[in-house]
TORSEVO-73608 format. One record per residue: residue number from 0; residue in one letter; z negated, x, y of N, C-alpha, C, O, CB in turn. Coordinates in steps of 0.02 Angstrom, whole numbers. Glycine has a CB too. Layout:
residues N
@pos = NUM&code = a&n_c3 = Z&n_c1 = X&n_c2 = Y&ca_c3 = Z&ca_c1 = X&ca_c2 = Y&c_c3 = Z&c_c1 = X&c_c2 = Y&o_c3 = Z&o_c1 = X&o_c2 = Y&cb_c3 = Z&cb_c1 = X&cb_c2 = Y
...
***
This chain:
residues 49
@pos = 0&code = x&n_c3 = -352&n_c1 = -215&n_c2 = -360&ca_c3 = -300&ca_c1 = -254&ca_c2 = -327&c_c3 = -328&c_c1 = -320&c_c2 = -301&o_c3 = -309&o_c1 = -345&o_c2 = -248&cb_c3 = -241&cb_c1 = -267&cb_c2 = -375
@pos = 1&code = x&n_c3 = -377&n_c1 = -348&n_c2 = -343&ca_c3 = -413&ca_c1 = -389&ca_c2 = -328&c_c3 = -429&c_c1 = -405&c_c2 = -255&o_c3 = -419&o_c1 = -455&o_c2 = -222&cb_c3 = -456&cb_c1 = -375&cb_c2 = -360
@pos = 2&code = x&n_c3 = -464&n_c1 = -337&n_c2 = -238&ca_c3 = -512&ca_c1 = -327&ca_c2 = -178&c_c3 = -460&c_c1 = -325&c_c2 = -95&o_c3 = -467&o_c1 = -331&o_c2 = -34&cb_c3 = -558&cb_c1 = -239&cb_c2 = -196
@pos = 3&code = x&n_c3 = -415&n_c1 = -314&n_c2 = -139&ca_c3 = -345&ca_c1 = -304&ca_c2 = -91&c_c3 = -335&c_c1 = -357&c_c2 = -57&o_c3 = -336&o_c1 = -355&o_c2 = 4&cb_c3 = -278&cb_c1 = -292&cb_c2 = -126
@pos = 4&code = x&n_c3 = -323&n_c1 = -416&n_c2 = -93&ca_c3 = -324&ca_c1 = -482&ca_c2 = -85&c_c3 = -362&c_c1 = -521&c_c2 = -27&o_c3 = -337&o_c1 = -545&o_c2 = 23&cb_c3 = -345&cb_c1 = -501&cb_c2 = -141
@pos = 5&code = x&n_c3 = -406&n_c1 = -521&n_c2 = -40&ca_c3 = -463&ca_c1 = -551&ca_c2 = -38&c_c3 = -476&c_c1 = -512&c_c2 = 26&o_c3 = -485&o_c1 = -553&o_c2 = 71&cb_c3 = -512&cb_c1 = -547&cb_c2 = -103
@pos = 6&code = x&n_c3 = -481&n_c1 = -440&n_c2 = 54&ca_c3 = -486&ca_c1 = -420&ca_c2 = 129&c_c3 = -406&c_c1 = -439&c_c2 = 160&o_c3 = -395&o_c1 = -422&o_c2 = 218&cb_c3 = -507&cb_c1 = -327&cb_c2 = 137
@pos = 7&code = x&n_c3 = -358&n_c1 = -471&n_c2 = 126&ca_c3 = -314&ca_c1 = -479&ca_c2 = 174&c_c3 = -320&c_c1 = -551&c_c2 = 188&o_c3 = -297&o_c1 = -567&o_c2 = 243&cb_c3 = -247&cb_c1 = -456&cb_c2 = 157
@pos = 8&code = x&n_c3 = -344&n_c1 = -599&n_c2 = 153&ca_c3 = -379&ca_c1 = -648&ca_c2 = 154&c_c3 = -419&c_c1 = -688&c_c2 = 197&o_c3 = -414&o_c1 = -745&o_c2 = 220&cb_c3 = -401&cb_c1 = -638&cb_c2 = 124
@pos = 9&code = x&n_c3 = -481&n_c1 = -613&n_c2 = 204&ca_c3 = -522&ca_c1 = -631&ca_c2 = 259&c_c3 = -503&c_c1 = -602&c_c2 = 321&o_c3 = -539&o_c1 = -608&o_c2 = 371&cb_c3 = -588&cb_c1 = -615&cb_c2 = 246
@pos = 10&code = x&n_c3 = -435&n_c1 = -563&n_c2 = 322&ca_c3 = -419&ca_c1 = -514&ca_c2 = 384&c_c3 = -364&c_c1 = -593&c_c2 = 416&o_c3 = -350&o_c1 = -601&o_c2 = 476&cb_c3 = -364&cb_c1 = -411&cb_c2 = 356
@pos = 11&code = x&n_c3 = -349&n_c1 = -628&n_c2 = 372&ca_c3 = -301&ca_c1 = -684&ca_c2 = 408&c_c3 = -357&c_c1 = -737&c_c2 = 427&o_c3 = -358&o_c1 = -765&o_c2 = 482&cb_c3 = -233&cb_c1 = -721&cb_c2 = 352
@pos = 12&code = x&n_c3 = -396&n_c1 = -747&n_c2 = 385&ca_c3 = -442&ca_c1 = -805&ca_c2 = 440&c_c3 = -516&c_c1 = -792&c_c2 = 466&o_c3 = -565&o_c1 = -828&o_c2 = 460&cb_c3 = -454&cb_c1 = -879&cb_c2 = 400
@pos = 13&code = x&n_c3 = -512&n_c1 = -745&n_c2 = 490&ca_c3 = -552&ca_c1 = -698&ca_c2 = 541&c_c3 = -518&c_c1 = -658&c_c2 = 583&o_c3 = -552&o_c1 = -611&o_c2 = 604&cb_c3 = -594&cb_c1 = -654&cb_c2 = 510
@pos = 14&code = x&n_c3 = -464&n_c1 = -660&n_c2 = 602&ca_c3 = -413&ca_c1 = -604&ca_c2 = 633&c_c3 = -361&c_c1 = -642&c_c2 = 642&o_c3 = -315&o_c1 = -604&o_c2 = 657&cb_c3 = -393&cb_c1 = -537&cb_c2 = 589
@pos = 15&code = x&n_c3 = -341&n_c1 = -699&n_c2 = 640&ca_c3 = -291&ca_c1 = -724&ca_c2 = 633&c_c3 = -229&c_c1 = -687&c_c2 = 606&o_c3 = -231&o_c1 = -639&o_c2 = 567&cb_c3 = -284&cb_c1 = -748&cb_c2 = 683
@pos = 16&code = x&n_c3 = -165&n_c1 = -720&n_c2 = 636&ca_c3 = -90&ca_c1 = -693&ca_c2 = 600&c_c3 = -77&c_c1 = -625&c_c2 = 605&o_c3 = -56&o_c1 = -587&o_c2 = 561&cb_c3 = -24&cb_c1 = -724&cb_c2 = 634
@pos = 17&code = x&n_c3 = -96&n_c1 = -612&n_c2 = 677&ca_c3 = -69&ca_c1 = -541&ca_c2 = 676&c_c3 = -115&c_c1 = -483&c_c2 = 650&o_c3 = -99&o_c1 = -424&o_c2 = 642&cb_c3 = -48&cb_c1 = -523&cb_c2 = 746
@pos = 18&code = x&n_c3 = -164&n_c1 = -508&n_c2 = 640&ca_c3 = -200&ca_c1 = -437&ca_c2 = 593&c_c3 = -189&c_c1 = -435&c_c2 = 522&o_c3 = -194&o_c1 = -384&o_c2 = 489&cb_c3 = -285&cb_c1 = -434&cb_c2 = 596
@pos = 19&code = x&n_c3 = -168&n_c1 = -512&n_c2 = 489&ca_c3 = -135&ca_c1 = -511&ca_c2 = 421&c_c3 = -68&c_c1 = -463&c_c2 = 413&o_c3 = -67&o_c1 = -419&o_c2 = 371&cb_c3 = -114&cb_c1 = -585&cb_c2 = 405
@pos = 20&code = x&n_c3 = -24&n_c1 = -474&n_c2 = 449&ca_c3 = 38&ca_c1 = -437&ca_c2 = 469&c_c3 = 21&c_c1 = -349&c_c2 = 483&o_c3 = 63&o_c1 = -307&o_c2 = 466&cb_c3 = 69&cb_c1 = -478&cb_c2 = 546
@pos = 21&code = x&n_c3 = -35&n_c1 = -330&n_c2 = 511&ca_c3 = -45&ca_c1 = -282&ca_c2 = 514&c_c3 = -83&c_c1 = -238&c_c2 = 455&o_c3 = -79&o_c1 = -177&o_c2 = 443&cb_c3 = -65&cb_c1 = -287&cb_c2 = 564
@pos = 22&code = x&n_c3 = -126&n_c1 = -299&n_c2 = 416&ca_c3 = -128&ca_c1 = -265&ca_c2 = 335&c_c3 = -60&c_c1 = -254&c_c2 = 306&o_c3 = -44&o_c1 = -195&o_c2 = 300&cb_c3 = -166&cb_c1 = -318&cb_c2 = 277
@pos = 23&code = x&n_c3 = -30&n_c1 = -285&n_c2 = 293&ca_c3 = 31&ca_c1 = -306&ca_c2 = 263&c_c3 = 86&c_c1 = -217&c_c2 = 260&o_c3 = 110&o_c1 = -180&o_c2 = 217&cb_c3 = 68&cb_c1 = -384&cb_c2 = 323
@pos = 24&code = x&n_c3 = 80&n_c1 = -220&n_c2 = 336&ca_c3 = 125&ca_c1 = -170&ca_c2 = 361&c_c3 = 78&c_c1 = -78&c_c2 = 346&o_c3 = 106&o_c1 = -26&o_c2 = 330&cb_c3 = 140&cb_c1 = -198&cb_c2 = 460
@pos = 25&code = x&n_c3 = 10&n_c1 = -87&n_c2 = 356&ca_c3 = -29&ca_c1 = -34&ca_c2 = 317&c_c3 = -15&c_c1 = -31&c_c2 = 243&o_c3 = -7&o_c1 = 25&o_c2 = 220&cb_c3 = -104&cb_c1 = -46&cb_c2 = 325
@pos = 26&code = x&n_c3 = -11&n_c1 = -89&n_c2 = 198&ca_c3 = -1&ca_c1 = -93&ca_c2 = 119&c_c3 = 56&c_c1 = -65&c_c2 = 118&o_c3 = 62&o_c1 = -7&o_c2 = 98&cb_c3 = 0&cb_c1 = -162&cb_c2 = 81
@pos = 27&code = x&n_c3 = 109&n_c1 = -103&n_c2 = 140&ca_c3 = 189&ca_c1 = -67&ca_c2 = 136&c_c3 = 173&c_c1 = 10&c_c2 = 154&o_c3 = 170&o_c1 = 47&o_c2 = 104&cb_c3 = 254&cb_c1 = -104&cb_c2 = 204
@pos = 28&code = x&n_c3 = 164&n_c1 = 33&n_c2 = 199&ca_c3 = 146&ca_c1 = 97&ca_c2 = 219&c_c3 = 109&c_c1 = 143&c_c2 = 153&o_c3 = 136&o_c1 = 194&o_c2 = 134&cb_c3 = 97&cb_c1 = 87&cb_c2 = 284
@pos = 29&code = x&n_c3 = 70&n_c1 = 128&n_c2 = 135&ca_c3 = 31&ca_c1 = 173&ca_c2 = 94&c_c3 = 72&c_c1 = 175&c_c2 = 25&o_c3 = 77&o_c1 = 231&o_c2 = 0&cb_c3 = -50&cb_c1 = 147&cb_c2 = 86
@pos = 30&code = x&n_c3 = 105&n_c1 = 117&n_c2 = -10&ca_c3 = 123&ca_c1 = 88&ca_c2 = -67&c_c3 = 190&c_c1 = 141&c_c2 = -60&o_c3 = 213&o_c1 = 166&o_c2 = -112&cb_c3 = 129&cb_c1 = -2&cb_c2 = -68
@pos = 31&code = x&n_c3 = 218&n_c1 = 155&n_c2 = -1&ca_c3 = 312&ca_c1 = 199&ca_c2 = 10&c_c3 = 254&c_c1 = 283&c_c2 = 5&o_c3 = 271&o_c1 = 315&o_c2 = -45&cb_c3 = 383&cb_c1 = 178&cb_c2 = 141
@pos = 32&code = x&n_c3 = 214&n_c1 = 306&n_c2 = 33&ca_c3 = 193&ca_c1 = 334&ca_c2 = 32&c_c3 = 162&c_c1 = 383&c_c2 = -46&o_c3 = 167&o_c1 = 443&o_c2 = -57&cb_c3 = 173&cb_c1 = 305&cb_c2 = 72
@pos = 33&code = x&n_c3 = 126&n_c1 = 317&n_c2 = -97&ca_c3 = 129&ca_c1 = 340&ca_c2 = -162&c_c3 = 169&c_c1 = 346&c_c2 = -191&o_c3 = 161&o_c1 = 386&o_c2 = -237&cb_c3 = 106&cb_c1 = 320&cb_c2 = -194
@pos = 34&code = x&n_c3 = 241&n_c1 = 310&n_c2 = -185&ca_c3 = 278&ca_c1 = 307&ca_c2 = -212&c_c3 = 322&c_c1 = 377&c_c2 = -214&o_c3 = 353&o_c1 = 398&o_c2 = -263&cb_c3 = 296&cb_c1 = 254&cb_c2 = -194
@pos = 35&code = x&n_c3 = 319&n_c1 = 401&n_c2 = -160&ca_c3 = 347&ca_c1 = 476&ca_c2 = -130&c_c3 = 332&c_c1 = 533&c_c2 = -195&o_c3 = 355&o_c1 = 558&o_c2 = -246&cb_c3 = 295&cb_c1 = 504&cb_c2 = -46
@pos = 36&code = x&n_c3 = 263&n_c1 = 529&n_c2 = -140&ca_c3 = 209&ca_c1 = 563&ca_c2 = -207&c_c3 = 234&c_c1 = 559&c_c2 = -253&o_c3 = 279&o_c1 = 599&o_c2 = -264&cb_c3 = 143&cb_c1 = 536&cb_c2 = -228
@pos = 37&code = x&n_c3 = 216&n_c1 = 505&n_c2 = -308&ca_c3 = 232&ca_c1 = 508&ca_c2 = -355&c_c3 = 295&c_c1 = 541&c_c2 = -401&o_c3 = 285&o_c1 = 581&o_c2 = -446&cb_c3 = 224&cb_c1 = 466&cb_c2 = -353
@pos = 38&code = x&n_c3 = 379&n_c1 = 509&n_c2 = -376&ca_c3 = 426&ca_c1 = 523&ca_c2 = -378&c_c3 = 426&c_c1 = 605&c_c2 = -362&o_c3 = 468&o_c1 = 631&o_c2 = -399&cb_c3 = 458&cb_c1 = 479&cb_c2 = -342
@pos = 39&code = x&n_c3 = 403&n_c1 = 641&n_c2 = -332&ca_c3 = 397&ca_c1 = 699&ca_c2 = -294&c_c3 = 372&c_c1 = 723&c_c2 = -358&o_c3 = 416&o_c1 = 747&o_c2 = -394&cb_c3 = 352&cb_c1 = 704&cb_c2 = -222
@pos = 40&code = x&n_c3 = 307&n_c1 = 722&n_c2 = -384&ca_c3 = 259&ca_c1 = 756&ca_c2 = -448&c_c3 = 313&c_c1 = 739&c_c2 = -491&o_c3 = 353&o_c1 = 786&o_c2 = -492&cb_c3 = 172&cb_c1 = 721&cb_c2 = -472
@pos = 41&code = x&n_c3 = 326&n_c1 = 703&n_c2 = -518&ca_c3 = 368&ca_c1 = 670&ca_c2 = -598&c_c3 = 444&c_c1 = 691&c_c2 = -579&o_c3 = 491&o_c1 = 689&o_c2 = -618&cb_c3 = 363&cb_c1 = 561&cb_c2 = -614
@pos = 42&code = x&n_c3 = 445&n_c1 = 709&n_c2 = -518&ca_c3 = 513&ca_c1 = 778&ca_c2 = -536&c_c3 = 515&c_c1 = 858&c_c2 = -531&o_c3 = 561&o_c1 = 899&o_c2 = -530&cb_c3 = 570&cb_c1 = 770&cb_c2 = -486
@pos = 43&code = x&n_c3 = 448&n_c1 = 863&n_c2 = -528&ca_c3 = 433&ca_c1 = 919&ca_c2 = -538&c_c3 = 401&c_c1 = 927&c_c2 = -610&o_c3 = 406&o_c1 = 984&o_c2 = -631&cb_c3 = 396&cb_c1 = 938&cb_c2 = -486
@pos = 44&code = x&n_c3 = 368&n_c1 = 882&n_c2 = -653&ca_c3 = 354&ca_c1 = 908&ca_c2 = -696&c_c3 = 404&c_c1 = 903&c_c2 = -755&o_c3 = 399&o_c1 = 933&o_c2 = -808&cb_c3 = 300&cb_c1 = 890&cb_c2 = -703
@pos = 45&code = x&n_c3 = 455&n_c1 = 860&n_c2 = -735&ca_c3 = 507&ca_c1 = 847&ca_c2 = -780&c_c3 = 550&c_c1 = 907&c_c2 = -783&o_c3 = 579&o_c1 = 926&o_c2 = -834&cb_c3 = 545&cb_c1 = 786&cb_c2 = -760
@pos = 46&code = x&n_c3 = 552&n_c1 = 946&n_c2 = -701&ca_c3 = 601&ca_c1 = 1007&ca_c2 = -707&c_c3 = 541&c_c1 = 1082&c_c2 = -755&o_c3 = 566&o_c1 = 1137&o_c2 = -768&cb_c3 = 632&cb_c1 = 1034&cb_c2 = -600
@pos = 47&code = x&n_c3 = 478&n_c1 = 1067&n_c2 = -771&ca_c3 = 447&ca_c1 = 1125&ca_c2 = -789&c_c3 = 466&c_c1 = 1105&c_c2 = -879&o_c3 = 448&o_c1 = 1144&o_c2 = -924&cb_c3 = 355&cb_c1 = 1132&cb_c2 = -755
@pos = 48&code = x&n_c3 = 504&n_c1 = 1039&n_c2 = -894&ca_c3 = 484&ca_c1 = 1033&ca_c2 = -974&c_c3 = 546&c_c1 = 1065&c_c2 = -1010&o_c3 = 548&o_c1 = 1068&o_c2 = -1072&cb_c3 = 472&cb_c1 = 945&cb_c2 = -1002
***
């Protein structure tokens, strides 16, 4: 999570605002994405118990 940081960090002052905003909006993206996943597996294994 660390590392997370720290490239959004250097993506805002090397890239200015709008490439920070565009990490931001990739994180949100991936983060709804595991979350799917996840929710998706842990109701399926809940319906096999």
């Amino acid at each position: 999570m660390g590392l997370v940081v720290v490239l959004l960090v250097l993506a805002l002052l090397l890239g200015g605002f709008g490439l920070f905003i565009e990490g931001l909006k990739w994180l949100l993206i991936i983060a709804l994405v595991l979350l799917v996943v996840g929710a998706v597996t842990g109701s399926r294994f809940r319906s096999r118990l």
